[in-house]
N, C-alpha and C positions, 0 to 999 in steps of 0.2 A: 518463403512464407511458412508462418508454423503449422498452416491447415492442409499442407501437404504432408506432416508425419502421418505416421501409419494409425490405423483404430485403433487398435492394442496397445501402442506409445500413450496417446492419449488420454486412453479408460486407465493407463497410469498416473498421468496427471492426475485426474479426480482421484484417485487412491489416495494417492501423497498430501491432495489436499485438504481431502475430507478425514484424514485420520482411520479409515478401515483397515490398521493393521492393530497385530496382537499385541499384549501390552512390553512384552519381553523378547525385544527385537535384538539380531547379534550380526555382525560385520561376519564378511568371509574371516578373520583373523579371529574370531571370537570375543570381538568386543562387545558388550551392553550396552546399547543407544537408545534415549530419551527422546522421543520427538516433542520440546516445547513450544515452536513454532513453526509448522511447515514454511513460510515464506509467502512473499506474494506473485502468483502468477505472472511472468513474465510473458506478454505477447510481443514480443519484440524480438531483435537479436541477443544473444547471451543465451546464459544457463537459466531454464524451463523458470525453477524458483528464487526469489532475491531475499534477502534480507531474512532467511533460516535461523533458527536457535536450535540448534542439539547438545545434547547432553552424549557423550562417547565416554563411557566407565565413567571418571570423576571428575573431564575437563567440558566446561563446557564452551560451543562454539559459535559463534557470529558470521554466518557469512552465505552464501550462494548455494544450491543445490541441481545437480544437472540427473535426470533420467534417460534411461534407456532403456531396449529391450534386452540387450546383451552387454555385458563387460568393454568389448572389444569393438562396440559402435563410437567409443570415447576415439579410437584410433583413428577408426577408418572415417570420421568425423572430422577429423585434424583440429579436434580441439586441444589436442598437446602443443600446437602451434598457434594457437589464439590466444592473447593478450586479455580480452575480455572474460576468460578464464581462471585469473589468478587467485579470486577470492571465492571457487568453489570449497564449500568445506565438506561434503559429502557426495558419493557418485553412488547413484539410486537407480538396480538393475532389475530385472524378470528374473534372467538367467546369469550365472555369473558363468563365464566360456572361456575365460584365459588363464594363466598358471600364476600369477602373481596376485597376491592379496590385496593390494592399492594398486590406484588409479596415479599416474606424475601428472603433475599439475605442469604449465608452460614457462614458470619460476624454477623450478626445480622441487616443488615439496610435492608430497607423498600424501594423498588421502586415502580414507577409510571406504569400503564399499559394501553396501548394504543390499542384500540379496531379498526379493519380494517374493518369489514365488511359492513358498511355505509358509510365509510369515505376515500373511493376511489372511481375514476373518473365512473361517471356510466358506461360505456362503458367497464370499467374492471369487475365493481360488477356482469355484465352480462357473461363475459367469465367467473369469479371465479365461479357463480354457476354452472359451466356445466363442470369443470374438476371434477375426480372424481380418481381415484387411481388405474385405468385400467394398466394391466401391459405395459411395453412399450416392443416392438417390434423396434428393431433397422434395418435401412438398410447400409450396407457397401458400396454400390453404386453408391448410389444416392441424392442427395439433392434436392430437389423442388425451394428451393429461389434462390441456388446455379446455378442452370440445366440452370434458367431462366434469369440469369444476360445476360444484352445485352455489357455491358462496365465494366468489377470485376474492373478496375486498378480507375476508376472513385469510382466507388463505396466504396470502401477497403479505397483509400485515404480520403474520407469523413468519413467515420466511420472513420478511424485516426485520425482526427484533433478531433473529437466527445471527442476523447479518452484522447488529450493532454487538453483541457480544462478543462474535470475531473479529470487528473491530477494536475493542476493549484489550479481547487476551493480548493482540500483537501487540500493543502500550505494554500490556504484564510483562512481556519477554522483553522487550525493550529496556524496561526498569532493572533488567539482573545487570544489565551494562552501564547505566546511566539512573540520574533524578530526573525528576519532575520535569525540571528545567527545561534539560535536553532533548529530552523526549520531547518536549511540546513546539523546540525549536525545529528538530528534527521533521514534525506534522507541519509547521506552518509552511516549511522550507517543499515539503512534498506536495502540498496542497495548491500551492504559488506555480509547482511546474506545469501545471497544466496534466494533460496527458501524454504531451511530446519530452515532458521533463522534469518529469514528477522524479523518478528513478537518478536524473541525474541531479535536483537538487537534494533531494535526497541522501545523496554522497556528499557534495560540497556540503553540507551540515555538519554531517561525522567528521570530516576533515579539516573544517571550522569548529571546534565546538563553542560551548557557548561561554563556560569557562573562561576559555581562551579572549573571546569578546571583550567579556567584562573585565581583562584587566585593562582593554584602553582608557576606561573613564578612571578606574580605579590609578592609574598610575600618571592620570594627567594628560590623555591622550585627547584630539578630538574623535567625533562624530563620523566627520568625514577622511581622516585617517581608516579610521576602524571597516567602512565604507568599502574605503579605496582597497584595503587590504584584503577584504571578501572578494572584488571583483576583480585584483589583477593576478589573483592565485586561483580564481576560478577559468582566468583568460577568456572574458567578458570582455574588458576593457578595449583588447583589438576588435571585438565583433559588434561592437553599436549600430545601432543605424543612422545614419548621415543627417537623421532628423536629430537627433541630441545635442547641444550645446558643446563644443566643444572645449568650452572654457571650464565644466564640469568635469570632462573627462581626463584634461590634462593637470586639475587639482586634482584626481584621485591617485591617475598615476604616480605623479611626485610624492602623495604621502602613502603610498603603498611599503608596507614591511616583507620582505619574499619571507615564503613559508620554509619552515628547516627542511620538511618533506616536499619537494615537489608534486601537485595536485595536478593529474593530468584526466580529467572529464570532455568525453563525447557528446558535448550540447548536439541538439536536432534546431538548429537556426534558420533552414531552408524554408522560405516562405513564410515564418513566424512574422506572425502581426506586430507592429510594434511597440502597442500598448498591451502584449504578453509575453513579451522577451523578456526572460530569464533574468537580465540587469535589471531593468526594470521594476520588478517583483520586490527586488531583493531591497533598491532606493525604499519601496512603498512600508518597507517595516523596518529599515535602518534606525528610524528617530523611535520608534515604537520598542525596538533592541533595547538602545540607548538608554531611554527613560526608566526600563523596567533595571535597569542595575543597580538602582538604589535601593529596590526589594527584590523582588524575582520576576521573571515572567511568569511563571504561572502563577505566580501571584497576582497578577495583575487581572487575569482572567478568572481567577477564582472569586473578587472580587463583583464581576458582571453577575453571577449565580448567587450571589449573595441577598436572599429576599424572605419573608415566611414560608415556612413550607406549606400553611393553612391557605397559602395568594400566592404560590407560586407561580409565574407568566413568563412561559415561553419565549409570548415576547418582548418582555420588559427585557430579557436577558441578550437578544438580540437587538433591541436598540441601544442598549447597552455597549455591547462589541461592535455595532457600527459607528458610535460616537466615538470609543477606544480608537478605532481602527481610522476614523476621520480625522480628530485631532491629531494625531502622528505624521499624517502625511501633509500637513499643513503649510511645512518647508517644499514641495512641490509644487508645481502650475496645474491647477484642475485637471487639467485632462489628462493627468498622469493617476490620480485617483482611483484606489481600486473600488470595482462596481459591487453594487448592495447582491447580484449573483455570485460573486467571487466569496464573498462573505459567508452566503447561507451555505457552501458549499464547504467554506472551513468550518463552520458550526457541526453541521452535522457530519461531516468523515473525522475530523478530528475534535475537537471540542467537547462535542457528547459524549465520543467512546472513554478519551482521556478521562472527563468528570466520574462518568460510571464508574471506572477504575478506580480513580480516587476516595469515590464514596461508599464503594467494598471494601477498599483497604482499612478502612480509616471507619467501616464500622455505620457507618453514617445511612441511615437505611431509609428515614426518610427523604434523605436526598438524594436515594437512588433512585426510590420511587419515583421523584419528581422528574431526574433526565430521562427514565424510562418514558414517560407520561409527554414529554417532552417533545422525544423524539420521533412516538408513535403520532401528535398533530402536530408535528409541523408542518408546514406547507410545504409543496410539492416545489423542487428544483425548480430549474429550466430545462426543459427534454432533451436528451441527446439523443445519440442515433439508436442507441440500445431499446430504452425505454419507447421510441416510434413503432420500432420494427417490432417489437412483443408486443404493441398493445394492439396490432395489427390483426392479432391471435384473441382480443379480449376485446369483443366488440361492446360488452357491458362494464367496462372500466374506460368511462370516459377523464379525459384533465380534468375537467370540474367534478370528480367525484373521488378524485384521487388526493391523497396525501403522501409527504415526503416517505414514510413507513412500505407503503405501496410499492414505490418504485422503490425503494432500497429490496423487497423481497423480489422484486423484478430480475433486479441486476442480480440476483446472488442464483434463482433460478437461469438465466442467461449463463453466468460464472462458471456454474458446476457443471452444466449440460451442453446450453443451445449454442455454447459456443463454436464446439465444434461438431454440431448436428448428432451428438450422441441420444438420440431419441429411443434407440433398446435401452441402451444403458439407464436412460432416465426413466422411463419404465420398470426398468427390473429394481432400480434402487429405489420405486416409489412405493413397490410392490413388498419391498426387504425391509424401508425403514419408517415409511407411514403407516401410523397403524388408522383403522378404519373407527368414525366412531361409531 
C-alpha cells in the first residue's frame, strides 16, 4: 500500500505535484527540464505519477514519473524488473547516491534523473529538512485548518475553481501530442473507467486513437467491426460476464482486426459490477464514436454549449449531453444505459475543463466566463467516500448547502494533504501560500 512510504517520500509527492520547484531545473547530466504536466497521482501500483509532460533541453516527453528519496531506491525497489515500469520518462530523487547519471528502465532504455534537494523553493528545502519519518498519530476529531475556517463554503469554492484549471492545463499538455478530438476521446474513455480503470482506459484510448476509428466508417467498415476491434485488442472479449449475449460477443470476435502493436492492459475485473465493466462502457459510446465521424467528436459536444451567453444554462447544456449521450445508446437494452450520475461526472471532470481550454485558446472570453459560472453551480455529484469522511470535519457544510465547486475544492484539499495525513505539512504550506485577508 502506498501509505506505507515513508513522510519525506510523500511531502515529495506534493512537491512534484504542486510545482514548488525553481524555474530552472537540471538532470544529474546537466540537462534543462520543463515541468509541463506533473501527471496524475497514482494510488495504485506503478510509478507515483501517470501521464507526465516534460520538456528535457528540446525534446519533449509523454509518459510516467516515479520518485524517490534516493537514486539507488529504483534498485533496491526492483523496479528494473517490473514491466509496469516501461513508460517511466523521468526518475525524480531527494538525493541523487549512485555513480551513474540515468536510471535503466526494465526495456532496456535509459532515463534522465532529476535531483530535488537544491532545486526547490527555499522555503520548502527548509521544511524538507525537518520532516523526518516520525510515525503519525491520526486524530478522528479534529482538524486545526478545518476547526479554524471562518467561511468553508468561500473557501472550498476556491480551492474548486483551484481544481478546475488543473483540470484544464492537463487537456493544454495533452493538446502538444494530440487535437481536440483525441483528447476528448481520451477524457470520455478515463471517465467510463471508473476508478478501478480509469488509468487503464486511459491507455487503450492512446493505443486506439481516434484517428485510427474513423477510418472504419470512412473506408466502408461497420460499427460493430470497429467495436469488435476496441474490445479484442483490449482482451475484453475473453473476460465478459456470462450475463452478456453471446451472440454479441461472437460477432465481435469474428470482425475483430489484430492491432500491428500488441496492446497488453491490466484491467481490475475482480468483483466489477456488471453494468460497469470496462466492455461495457466502451458498447455505451460505440454508436456515439460512430456518429460523430461525419464531423468530429468534439464537435458534437461543442454543439451542447452552443446557447447565448446573455441565457447561458448550465443546464440546458446538460440536458443536452444526456439527450447526446441517450440517443447513442439506443442500439442497447435499457439496462445497459449509462446513469444521468455517470453523465454529471463526465461533465464536470472532463467536459468543463476541456471547454475552458478551448475557450482560452480560441480567445472566447465570454464563454469562459460562462463554464467558469458553470461549474462553480452545479450541483453537487453523488458522494463518495472522500467527500463523507471530510465533511465529517465540516459540520456546517451540510449536502443541501453544497455545490459541485464544493466538493471539487474538497477533493483537491483531500489530494494534496489528507491523503496521506500530512497535517504539518498542510499547515506549514497554508501558512507559506495563503495569504491572510
Amino acid at each position: 500500500m502506498r501509505n506505507t512510504h515513508s513522510f519525506r517520500e510523500r511531502f515529495l509527492y506534493h512537491i512534484w505535484d504542486t510545482g514548488h520547484l525553481r524555474h530552472k531545473l537540471k538532470t544529474v547530466s546537466g540537462k534543462e527540464i520543463e515541468v509541463l504536466f506533473p501527471g496524475q497521482w497514482n494510488t495504485d501500483e506503478g510509478p507515483d505519477f501517470l501521464a507526465a509532460v516534460v520538456r528535457i533541453d528540446t525534446e519533449v516527453l509523454h509518459g510516467d514519473v516515479e520518485i524517490h528519496l534516493r537514486s539507488s531506491d529504483w534498485i533496491s525497489h526492483k523496479h528494473s524488473e517490473n514491466p509496469a515500469y516501461h513508460h517511466v520518462i523521468l526518475h525524480v530523487v531527494l538525493d541523487h547516491d549512485t555513480a551513474s547519471d540515468s536510471t535503466d528502465l526494465p526495456n532496456g532504455r535509459q532515463i534522465d534523473i532529476l535531483p530535488l534537494k537544491r532545486q526547490m523553493d527555499e522555503s520548502l528545502q527548509k521544511l524538507a529538512a525537518r520532516y523526518t519519518d516520525e510515525r503519525f498519530e491520526p486524530s478522528d476529531k479534529s482538524c486545526e485548518l478545518l476547526g479554524n475556517l471562518t467561511d468553508p463554503h468561500t473557501f472550498f469554492e476556491n480551492l474548486g475553481m483551484v481544481r478546475l484549471i488543473k483540470k484544464s492545463n492537463r487537456f493544454a499538455t495533452e493538446l502538444l501530442f494530440n487535437d481536440f478530438d483525441q483528447v476528448l476521446w481520451q477524457g470520455l474513455a478515463e471517465s467510463l473507467g471508473y476508478s478501478k480503470n480509469k488509468f487503464q482506459m486511459l491507455e487503450l484510448a492512446r493505443a486506439v486513437p481516434y484517428d485510427f476509428l474513423k477510418t472504419f466508417k470512412t473506408q466502408g467498415k461497420s460499427r460493430d467491426a470497429m467495436l469488435g476491434t476496441i474490445l479484442g485488442n483490449a482482451g475484453l472479449l475473453e473476460h465478459l460476464p456470462s450475463t452478456y449475449p453471446m451472440i454479441w460477443i461472437a460477432k465481435w470476435r469474428e470482425l475483430a482486426e489484430p492491432a500491428e502493436i500488441p496492446i497488453h492492459i491490466q484491467w481490475k475485473l475482480f468483483r466489477q459490477r456488471p453494468i460497469n465493466h470496462p466492455a461495457l462502457r466502451l458498447m455505451q459510446v460505440a454508436q456515439l464514436l460512430w456518429d460523430s465521424f461525419d464531423t468530429s467528436l468534439f464537435h458534437l459536444f461543442v454543439k451542447c454549449f452552443s446557447q447565448p451567453i446573455d441565457s447561458f444554462s448550465v443546464s440546458t447544456v446538460r440536458e443536452r449531453i444526456i439527450k447526446l449521450l441517450a440517443d447513442s445508446q439506443g442500439w442497447l437494452p435499457e439496462k445497459y444505459h449509462m446513469g444521468a450520475s455517470r453523465i454529471d461526472a463526465l461533465i464536470v471532470n472532463i467536459l468543463l475543463p476541456l471547454m475552458l481550454l478551448f475557450s482560452r485558446q480560441k480567445g472566447y472570453q465570454d464563454l469562459q466566463a460562462a463554464i467558469e459560472k458553470s461549474f462553480g453551480q452545479y450541483p453537487p455529484l453523488d458522494e463518495n467516500r472522500v467527500i463523507r469522511t471530510m465533511r465529517s470535519f465540516l459540520p456546517g457544510m451540510s449536502p443541501g448547502k453544497m455545490s459541485n465547486v464544493h466538493q471539487q475544492g474538497i477533493i483537491q484539499l483531500y489530494s494534496d494533504f489528507c491523503r496521506y495525513h500530512q497535517c504539518d505539512l498542510c499547515r506549514d504550506a497554508w501558512s507559506l501560500y495563503v495569504k491572510e485577508d
